[in-house]
C-alpha positions in Angstrom: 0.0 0.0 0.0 1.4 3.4 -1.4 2.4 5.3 2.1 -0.2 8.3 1.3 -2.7 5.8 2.1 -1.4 3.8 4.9 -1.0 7.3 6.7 -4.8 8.0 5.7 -6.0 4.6 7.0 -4.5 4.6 9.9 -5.7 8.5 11.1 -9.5 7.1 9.6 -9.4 4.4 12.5 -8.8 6.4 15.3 -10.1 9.8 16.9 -6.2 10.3 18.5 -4.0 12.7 17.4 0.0 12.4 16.8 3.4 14.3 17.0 4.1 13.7 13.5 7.6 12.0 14.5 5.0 9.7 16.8 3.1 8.8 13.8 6.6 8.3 11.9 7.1 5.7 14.2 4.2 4.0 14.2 3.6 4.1 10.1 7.1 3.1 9.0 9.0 1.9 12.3 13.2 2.1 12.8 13.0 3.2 8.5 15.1 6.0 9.0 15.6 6.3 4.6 11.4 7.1 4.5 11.6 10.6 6.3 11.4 12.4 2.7 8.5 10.3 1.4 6.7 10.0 4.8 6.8 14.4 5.0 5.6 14.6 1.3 2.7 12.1 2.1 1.7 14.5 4.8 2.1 17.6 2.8 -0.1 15.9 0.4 -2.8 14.4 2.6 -3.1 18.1 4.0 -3.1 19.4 1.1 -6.1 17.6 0.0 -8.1 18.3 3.4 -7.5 14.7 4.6 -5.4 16.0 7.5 -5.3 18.9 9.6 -2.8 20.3 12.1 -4.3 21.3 15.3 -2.6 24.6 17.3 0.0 22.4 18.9 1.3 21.1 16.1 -0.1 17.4 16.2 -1.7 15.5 13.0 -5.4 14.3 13.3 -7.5 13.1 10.7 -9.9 15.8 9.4 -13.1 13.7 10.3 -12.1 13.6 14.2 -11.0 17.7 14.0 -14.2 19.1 14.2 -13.6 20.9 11.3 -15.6 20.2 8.4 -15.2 19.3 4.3 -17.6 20.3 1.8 -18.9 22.1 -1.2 -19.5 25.9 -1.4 -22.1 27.7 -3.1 -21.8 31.4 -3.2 -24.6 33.7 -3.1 -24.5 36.8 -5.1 -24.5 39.0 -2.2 -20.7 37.9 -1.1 -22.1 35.1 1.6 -22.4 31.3 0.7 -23.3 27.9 2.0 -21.0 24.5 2.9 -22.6 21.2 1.7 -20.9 19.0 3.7 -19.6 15.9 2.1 -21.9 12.9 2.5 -25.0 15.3 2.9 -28.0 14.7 1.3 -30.1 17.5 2.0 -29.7 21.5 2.3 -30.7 21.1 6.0 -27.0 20.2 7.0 -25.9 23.2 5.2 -23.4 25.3 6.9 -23.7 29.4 6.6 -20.9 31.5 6.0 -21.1 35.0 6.6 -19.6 37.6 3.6 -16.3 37.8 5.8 -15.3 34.2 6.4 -15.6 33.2 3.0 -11.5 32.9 3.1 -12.1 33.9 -1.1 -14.1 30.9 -1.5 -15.8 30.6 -4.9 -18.8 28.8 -6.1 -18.1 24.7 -6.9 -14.8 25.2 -4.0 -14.0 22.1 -2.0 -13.8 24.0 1.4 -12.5 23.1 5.3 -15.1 24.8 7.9 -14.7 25.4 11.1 -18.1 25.8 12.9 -18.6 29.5 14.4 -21.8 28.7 16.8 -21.8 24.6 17.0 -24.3 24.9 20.1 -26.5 27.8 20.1 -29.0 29.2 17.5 -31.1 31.9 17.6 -34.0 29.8 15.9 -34.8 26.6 16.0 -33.9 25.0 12.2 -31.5 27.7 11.9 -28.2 26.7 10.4 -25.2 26.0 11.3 -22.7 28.9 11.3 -19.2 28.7 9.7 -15.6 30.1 8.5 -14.0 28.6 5.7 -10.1 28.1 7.0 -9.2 26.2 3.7 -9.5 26.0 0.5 -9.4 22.4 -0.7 -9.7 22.8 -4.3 -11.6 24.7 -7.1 -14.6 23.4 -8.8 -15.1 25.7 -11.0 -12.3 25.8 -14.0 -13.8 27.9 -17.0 -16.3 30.8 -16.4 -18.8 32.7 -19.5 -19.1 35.9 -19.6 -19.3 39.3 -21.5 -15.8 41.4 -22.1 -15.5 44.4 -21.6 -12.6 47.3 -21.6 -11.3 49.5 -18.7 -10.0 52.6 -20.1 -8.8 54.4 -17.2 -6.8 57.5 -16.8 -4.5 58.5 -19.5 -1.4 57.5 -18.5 -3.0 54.1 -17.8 -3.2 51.4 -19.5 -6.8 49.9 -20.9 -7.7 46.9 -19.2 -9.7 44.4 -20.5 -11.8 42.3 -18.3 -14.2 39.9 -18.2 -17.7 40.1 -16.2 -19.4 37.0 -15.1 -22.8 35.9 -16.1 -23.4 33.8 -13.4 -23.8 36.6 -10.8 -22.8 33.7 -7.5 -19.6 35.2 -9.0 -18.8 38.2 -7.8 -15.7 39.0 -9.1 -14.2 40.2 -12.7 -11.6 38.2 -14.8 -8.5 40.2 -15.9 -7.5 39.8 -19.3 -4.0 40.5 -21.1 -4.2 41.7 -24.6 -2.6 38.4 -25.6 -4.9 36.3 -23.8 -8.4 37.5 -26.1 -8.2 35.1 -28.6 -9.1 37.6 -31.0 -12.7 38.3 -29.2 -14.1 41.9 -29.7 -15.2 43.6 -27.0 -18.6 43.2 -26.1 -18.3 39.7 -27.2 -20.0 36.6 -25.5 -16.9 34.3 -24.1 -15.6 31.6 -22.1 -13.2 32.6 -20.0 -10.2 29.6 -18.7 -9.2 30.6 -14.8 -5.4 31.1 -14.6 -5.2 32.7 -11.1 -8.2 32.8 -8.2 -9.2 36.1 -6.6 -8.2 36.5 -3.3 -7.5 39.9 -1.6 -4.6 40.4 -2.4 -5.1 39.5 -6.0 -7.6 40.1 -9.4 -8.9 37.2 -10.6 -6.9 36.4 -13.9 -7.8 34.4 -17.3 -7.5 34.1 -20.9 -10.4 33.2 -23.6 -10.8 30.1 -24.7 -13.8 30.3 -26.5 -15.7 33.3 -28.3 -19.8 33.0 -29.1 -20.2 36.2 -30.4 -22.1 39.2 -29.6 -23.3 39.1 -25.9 -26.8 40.8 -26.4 -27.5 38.2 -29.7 -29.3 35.2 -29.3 -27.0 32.4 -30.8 -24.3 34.0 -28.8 -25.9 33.1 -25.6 -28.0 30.1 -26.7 -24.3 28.5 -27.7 -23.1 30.0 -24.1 -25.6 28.0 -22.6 -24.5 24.7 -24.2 -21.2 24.9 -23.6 -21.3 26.1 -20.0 -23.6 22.8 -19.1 -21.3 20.7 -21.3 -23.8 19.8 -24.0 -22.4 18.2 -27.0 -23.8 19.2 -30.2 -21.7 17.6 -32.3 -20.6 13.6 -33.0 -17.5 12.3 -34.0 -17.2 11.6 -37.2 -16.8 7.4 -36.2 -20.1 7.8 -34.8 -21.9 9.4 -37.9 -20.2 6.5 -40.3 -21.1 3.7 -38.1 -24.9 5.2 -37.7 -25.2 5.6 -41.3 -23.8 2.0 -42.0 -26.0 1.0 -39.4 -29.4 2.8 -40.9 -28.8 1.1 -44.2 -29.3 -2.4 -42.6 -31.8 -4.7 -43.8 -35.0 -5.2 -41.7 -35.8 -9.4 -41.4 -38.4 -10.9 -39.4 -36.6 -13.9 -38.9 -36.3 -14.8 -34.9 -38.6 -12.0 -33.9 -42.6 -12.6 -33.6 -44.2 -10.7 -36.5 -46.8 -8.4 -35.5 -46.8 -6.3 -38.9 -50.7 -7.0 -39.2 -51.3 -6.4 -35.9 -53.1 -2.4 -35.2 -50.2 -1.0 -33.4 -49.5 2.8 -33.9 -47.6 5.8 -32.0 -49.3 8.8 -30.8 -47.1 11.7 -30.0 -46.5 15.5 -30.4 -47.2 17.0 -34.4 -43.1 17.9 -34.5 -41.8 14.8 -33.0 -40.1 13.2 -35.1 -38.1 10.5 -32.6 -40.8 7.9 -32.5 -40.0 5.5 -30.0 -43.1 3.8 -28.4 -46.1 2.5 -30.3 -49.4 0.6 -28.8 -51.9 -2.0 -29.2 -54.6 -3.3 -27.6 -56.4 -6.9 -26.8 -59.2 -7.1 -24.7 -59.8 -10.4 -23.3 -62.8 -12.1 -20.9 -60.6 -11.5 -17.7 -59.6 -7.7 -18.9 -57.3 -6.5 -20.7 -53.8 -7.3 -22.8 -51.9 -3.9 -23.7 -49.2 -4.3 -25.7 -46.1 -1.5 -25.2 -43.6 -1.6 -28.6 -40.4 -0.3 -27.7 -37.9 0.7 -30.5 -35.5 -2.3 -30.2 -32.2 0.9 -30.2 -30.2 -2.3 -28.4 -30.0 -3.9 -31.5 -28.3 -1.3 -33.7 -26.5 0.4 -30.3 -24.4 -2.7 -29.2 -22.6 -3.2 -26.0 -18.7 -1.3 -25.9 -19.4 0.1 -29.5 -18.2 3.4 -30.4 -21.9 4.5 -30.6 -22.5 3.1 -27.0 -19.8 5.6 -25.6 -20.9 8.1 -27.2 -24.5 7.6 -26.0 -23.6 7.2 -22.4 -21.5 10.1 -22.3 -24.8 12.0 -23.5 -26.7 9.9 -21.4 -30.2 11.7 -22.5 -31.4 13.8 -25.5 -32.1 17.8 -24.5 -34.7 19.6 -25.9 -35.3 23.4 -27.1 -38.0 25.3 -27.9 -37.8 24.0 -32.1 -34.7 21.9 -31.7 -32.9 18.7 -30.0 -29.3 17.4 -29.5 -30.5 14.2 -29.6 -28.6 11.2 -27.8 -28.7 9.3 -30.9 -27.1 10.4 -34.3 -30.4 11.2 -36.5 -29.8 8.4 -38.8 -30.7 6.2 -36.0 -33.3 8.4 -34.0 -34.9 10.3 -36.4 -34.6 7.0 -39.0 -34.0 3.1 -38.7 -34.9 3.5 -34.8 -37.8 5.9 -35.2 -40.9 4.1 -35.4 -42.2 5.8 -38.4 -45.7 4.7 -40.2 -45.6 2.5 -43.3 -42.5 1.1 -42.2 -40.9 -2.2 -41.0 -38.9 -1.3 -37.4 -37.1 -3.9 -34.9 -38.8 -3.3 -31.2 -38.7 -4.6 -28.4 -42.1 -5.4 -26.8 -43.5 -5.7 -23.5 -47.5 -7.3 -23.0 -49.1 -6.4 -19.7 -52.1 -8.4 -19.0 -54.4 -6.7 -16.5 -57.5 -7.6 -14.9 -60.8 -5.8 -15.0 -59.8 -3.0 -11.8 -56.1 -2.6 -14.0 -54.1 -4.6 -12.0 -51.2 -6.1 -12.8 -51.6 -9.9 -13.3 -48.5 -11.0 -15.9 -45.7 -9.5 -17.9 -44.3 -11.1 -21.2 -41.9 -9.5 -23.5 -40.7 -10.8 -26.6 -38.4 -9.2 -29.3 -40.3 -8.1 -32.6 -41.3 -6.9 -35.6 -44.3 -4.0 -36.4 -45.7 -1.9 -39.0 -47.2 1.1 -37.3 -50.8 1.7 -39.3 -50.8 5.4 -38.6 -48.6 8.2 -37.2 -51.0 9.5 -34.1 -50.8 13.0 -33.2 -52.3 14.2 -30.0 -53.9 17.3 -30.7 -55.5 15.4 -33.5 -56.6 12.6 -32.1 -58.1 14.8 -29.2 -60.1 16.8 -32.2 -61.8 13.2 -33.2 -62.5 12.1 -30.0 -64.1 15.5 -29.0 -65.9 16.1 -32.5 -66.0 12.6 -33.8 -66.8 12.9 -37.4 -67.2 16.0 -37.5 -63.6 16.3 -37.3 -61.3 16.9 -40.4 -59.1 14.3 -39.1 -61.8 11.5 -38.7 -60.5 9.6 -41.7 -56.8 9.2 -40.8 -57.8 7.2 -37.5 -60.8 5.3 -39.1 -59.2 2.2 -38.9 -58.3 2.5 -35.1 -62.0 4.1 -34.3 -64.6 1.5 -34.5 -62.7 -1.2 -31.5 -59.4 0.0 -30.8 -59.4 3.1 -29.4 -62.6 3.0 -27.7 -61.2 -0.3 -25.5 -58.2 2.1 -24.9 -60.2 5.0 -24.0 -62.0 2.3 -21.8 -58.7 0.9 -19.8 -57.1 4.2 -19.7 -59.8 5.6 -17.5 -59.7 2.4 -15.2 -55.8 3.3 -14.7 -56.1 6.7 -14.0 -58.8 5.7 -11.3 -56.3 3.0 -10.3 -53.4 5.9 -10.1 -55.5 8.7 -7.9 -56.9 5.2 -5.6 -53.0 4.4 -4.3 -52.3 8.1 -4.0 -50.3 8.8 -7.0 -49.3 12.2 -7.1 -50.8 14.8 -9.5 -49.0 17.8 -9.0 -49.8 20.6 -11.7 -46.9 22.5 -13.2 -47.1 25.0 -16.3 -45.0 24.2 -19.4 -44.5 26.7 -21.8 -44.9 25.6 -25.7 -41.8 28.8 -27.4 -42.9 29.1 -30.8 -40.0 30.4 -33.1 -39.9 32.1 -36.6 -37.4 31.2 -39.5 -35.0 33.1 -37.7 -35.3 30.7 -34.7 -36.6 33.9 -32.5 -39.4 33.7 -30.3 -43.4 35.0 -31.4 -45.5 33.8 -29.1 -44.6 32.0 -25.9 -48.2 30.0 -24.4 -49.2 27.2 -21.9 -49.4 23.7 -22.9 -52.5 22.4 -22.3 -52.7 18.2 -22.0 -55.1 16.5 -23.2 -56.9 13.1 -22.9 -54.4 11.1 -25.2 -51.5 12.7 -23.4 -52.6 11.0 -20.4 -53.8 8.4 -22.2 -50.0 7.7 -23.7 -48.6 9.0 -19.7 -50.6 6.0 -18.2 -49.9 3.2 -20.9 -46.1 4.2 -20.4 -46.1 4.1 -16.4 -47.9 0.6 -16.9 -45.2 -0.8 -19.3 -42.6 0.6 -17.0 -43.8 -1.1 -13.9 -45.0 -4.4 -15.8 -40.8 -4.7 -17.1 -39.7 -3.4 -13.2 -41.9 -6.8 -11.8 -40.8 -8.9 -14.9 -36.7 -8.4 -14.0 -37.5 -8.0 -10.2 -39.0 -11.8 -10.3 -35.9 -13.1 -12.3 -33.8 -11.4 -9.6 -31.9 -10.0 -12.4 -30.1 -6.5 -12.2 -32.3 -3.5 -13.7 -31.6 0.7 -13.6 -34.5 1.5 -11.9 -36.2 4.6 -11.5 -36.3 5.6 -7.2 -38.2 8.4 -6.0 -37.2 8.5 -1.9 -39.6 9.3 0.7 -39.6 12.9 1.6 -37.5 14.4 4.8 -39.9 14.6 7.8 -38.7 18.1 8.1 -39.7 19.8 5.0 -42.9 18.0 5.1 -43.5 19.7 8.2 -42.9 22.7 6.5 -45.3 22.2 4.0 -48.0 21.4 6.5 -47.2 24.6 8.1 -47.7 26.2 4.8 -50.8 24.4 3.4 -52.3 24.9 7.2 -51.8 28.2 6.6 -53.6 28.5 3.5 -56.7 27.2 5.6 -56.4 23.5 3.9 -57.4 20.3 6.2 -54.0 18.8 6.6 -55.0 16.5 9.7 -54.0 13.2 7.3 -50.1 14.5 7.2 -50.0 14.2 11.3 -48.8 10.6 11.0 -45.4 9.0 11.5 -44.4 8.2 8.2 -45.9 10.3 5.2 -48.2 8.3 2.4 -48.6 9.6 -1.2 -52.7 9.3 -0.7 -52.4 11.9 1.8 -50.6 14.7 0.4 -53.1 13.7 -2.9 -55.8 14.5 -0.4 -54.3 18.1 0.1 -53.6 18.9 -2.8 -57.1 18.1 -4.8 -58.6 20.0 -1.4 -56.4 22.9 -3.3 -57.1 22.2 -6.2 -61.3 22.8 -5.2 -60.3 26.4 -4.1 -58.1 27.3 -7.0 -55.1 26.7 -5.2 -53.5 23.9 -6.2 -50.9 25.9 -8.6 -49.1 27.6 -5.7 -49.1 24.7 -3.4 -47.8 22.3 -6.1 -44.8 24.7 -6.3 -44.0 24.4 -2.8 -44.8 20.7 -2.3 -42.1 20.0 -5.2 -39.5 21.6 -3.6 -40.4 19.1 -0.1 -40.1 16.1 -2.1 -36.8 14.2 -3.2 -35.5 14.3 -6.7 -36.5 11.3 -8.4 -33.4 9.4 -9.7 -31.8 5.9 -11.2 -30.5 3.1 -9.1 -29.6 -0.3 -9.4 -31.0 -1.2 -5.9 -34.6 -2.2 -6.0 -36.7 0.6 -4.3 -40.5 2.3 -4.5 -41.0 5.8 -6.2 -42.8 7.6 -3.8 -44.1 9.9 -6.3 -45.7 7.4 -8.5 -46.7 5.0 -5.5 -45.1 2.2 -7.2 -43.4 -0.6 -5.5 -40.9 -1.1 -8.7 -40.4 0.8 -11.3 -37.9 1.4 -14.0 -37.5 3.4 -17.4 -38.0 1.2 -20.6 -40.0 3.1 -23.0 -37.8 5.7 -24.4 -33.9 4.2 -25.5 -33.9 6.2 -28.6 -33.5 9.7 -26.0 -32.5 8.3 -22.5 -29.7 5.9 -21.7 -31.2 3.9 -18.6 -34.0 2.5 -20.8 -31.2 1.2 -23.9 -29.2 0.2 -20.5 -32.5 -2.2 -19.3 -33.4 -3.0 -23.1 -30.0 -4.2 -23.2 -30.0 -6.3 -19.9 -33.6 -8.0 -20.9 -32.3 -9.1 -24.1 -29.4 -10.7 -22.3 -32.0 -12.3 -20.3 -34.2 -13.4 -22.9 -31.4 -15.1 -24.8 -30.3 -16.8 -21.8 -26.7 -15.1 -21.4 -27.1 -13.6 -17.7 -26.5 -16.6 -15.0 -24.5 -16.7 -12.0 -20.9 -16.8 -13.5 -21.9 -13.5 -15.1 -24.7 -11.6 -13.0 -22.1 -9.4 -11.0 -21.0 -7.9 -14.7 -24.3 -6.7 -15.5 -24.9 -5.6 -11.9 -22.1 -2.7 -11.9 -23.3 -2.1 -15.5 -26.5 -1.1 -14.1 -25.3 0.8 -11.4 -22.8 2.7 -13.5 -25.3 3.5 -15.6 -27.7 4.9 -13.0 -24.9 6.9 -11.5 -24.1 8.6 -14.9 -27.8 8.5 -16.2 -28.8 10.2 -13.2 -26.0 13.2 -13.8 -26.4 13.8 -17.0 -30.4 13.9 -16.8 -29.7 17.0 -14.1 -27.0 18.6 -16.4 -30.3 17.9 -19.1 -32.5 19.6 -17.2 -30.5 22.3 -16.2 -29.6 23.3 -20.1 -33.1 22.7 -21.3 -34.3 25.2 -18.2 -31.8 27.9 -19.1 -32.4 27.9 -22.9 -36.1 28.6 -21.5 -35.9 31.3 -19.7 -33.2 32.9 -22.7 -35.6 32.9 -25.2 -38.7 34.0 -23.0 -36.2 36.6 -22.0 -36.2 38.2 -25.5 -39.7 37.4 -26.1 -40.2 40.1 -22.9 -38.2 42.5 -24.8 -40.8 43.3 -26.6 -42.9 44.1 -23.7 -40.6 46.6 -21.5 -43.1 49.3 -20.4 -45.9 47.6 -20.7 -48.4 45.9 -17.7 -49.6 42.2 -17.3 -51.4 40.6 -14.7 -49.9 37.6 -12.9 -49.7 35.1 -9.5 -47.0 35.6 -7.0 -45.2 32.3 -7.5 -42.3 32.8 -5.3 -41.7 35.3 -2.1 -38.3 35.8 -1.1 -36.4 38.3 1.6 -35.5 40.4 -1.5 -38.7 40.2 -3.4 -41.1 38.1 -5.0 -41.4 36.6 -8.5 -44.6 37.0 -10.8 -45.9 34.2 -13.2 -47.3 35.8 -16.2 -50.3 33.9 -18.1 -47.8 33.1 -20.6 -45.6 31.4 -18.2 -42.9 33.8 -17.8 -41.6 34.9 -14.8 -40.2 38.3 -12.9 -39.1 39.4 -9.8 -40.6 42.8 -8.0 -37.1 43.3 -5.6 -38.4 44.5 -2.1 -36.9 48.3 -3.1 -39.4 48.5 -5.1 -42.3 48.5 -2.5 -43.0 51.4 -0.2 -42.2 51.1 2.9 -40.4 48.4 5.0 -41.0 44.9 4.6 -40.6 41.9 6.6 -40.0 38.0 5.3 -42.0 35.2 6.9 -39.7 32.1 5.5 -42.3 29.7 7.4 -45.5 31.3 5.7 -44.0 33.0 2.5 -44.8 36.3 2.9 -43.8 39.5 2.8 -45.5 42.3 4.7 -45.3 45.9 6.1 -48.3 45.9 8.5 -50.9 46.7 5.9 -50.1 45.1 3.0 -48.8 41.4 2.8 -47.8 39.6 -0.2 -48.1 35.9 -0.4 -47.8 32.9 -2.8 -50.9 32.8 -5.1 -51.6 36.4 -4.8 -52.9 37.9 -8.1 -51.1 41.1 -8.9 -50.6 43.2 -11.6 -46.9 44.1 -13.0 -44.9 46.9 -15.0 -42.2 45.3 -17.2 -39.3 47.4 -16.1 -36.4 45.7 -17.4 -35.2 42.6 -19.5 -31.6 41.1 -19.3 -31.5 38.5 -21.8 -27.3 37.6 -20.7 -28.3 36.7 -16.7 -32.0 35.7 -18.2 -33.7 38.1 -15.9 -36.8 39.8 -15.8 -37.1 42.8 -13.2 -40.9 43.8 -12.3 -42.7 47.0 -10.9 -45.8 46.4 -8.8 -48.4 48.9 -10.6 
């Protein structure tokens, strides 16, 4: 064992600390030729926060020193907040006032010593804390607009770069030689050459240059590249898709179902088609039948195009476009389940009983011909107007039996869903529609319709009915986990809902159940106000993620429950595609189970990152292009709902979905934050969530994505 480690393992056992000659002794004995190495083991274990000194001179390890490791994340008013390591929740976070930040930036690994470790003004309150270390930087690279200094005459100009991401509060020097031919008032990236620190200016040079700051592609490419979004694929990739796309489609081995009335029904500009449907009714119920683009078969195990795929690990959406996961010859043709057409799939049948249950799973690898391309807004105009509808005669031959029976079963599943308490928590999505020039005209609310939740429920179904079918093999699977919610924050909702004068007597039990915050919220939902407290009862629960341990989604109120139905855009269902073919052919026993095991959990781990790193760029490209969309609007008034109160304001949702903040300078008088009730208030007036206001556009930033607000 390298001596590094020994020294480490040894300090990890024991809260004791040592004279380092002591612990010379005891690590390497009478070795009087390992001084060198033993003194640049502990330079490096301190180095790395695995080691402190205490005040007289003695080594300890850092988890017995009573000082702490963790994450920072800044604010942009100069204070921050230590995640400790090993912390799952924001509860354990550690405050750190402006002056003990010790230069700390956001995405620092930080040692904290703990300021009040005993006493709090406030029960809940946090922790207080001053950073004594800095462990390492997170944060590398840094986008941003640059700008020039001129200065006095005799000075010379100075070009620096300021920060979009306001948690850093700092500007980037940058020499002449460093600019990388960028203009000023260009849109770059920015590589970190030297921290800030007081005695020092932050310093960097451009690596990267997106144009003009205040331009749209400029910052839309930003965006991208600052959450690591590949665009582009190798050029390997693009041969072997093509290659691939060319392929013949035989039926041999696979159970033909190319007469079978099987279609997909999705959005009017999808063009990634990976789930179709069919439907058997039988004397005990029901036998739905879930066809899953077989992507496994063209995106094989170790092959280029399965790196590439789980590096993506997900496709991102924006507004009009997609980096898909896929190359388009494979997910927008051979893989896409496209009408008219022969496809590979992968297809699971879920017989169901008469009250929806589950009563067997079989899945079998296939061949279909999808009979017609569904669209939902369509297919919600037939079943509304029936033939009165222009698009009657495109789903004739699903009309008469077909869709009916599915109609029929969807409606027992959705009863099944609200009966075990699954939640149905309301958010608004925003449908950006774009011009030629890819700018935003028109920004409005999607509304869902009945074969949205039609599709929703058949998906959920086919995603438990595969969970059970690998869960009663015992074979490995990336499931999809939703953890119970922290006792804590469900307390805090209580408090809130109680607030809003909402029966919340069924949340006073020792361990929280779906049905009962379902019971709150459609008690909202009757007084108009389930939007506000779906907001707040989002940010109580967990984050849903993927694991290769077997456990319930609490959201769902499923007992197992996985992601199979979408391999052309998200690398855990190709991942369990991949593992039920395995199991199908009979290549997963014993000698081979542990292999398939850490492939699942590696691929939950990095599924799981790259979803939030997904979600993240999908969110910002959002609020850039509503951001110039409410350009267009500066000056003028809208009515909205308080969706968010703060101790610096409170943001406004517009009908249209986007959002502002009225800061608390902008109100007369002085105001006061309740963080337990979400208000703010002066005496008089008092500002909650769910409030309807009306709102000035004062001001649109379309490089930080903000809107400001003026009450009128």
């Amino acid at each position: 064992m390298e001596l590094t480690e020994k020294i480490k393992e040894y300090l990890n056992q024991q809260d004791t600390s040592y004279k380092p000659y002591e612990l010379y002794s005891l690590i390497c004995g009478d070795e009087a030729n390992e001084y060198d190495s033993f003194y640049k083991a502990l330079a490096r274990l301190e180095e790395s926060g695995e080691i402190v000194y205490t005040k007289k001179g003695k080594i300890i390890a850092t988890r017995f020193s009573g000082f702490i490791r963790g994450t920072f994340r800044a604010s942009a008013r100069g204070f921050g907040f230590v995640t400790p390591e090993g912390s799952a929740t924001k509860e354990h976070d550690i405050f750190i006032p402006r002056d003990n930040t010790f230069d700390a930036i956001e995405g620092d690994t930080v040692l904290v010593s703990l300021t009040n470790p005993k006493y709090k003004m406030t029960q809940g309150q946090s922790d207080e804390g001053k950073i004594i270390k800095i462990i390492s930087h997170g944060v590398k690279t840094i986008t941003g607009t640059l700008l020039l200094s001129r200065g006095r005459k005799k000075t010379r100009p100075v070009f620096y770069v300021v920060p979009d991401n306001k948690k850093f509060v700092f500007d980037i020097i940058v020499n002449r030689e460093d600019l990388a031919d960028a203009d000023v008032g260009d849109k770059v990236e920015v590589e970190i050459i030297r921290y800030p620190s007081v005695k020092y200016a932050c310093r960097g040079k451009i690596t990267t240059v997106f144009g003009e700051s205040d331009s749209l592609l400029a910052n839309y490419n930003a965006v991208l590249h600052s959450h690591n979004i590949k665009t582009l694929f190798p050029k390997n990739v693009l041969e072997s898709a093509d290659r691939l796309a060319e392929s013949e489609i035989l039926p041999e081995g696979r159970l033909d179902l190319r007469n079978k009335i099987i279609f997909t029904i999705d959005g009017k500009d999808a063009k990634d088609l990976d789930d179709a449907i069919s439907l058997d009714k039988t004397d005990d119920g029901y036998v739905l039948g879930v066809h899953i683009a077989d992507v496994s078969h063209y995106v094989t195990e170790d092959s280029e195009l399965d790196e590439e795929a789980f590096v993506r690990g997900t496709s991102v959406y924006f507004a009009d476009k997609v980096v898909p996961m896929l190359p388009k010859a494979l997910s927008n043709g051979i893989c896409s389940l496209n009408a008219g057409v022969d496809r590979y799939t992968l297809s699971a049948f879920v017989s169901l009983d008469k009250n929806g249950e589950i009563t067997d799973v079989d899945i079998k690898e296939s061949i279909i011909n999808s009979t017609v391309r569904g669209v939902y807004s369509e297919l919600n105009e037939v079943i509304e107007k029936g033939e009165q509808s222009e698009y009657y005669g495109k789903y004739e031959c699903i009309l008469k039996d077909t869709l009916p029976s599915m109609l029929e079963l969807y409606r027992i599943l959705d009863k099944k869903s609200a009966k075990r308490g699954a939640l149905d928590i309301e958010t608004s999505e925003a449908k950006i529609i774009v011009n030629e020039y890819n700018e935003p005209t028109d920004i409005v609310k999607v509304e869902r319709g009945i074969t949205e939740m039609l599709i929703e429920q058949f998906m959920l179904c086919a995603n438990e009915g595969v969970a059970n079918w690998l869960s009663w093999r015992d074979m490995p699977c990336v499931y999809r986990i939703h953890e119970n919610p922290d006792p804590e924050k469900i307390r805090a909702f209580d408090l809130f809902a109680y607030n809003l004068g909402l029966n919340t007597s069924v949340l006073h039990t020792k361990t929280i159940h779906p049905t009962a915050l379902r019971k709150v919220l459609s008690e909202a939902k009757e007084k108009g106000l389930d939007g506000v407290l779906s907001k707040i009862l989002l940010r109580s629960l967990m984050k849903a993620r993927y694991s290769s341990g077997c456990q319930s989604h609490f959201g769902l109120a499923i007992d197992k429950y996985c992601h199979f139905t979408s391999p052309i855009r998200r690398y855990p269902d190709l991942a369990t595609h991949r593992i039920i073919k395995k199991v199908l052919k009979g290549e997963i026993d014993n000698r081979n189970v542990g292999k398939y095991i850490a492939f699942a959990t590696k691929a939950a781990i990095n599924s799981s990152e790259n979803e939030i790193k997904a979600q993240m760029a999908e969110r910002d490209i959002e609020d850039l292009y509503k951001s110039v969309y409410m350009l267009n609007f500066i000056g003028q008034t809208f009515k909205g709902v308080i969706t968010s109160v703060t101790s610096f304001g409170f943001f406004v949702e517009l009908e249209n979905t986007c959002e502002g903040l009225v800061p608390i300078s902008s109100l007369d008088g002085y105001y006061d934050f309740d963080d337990r009730s979400y208000t703010l208030s002066n005496g008089m007036d008092k500002f909650t969530l769910g409030m309807e206001v009306e709102v000035l556009i004062e001001n649109v930033d379309i490089i930080t994505r903000k809107t400001d607000m003026r009450l009128v």
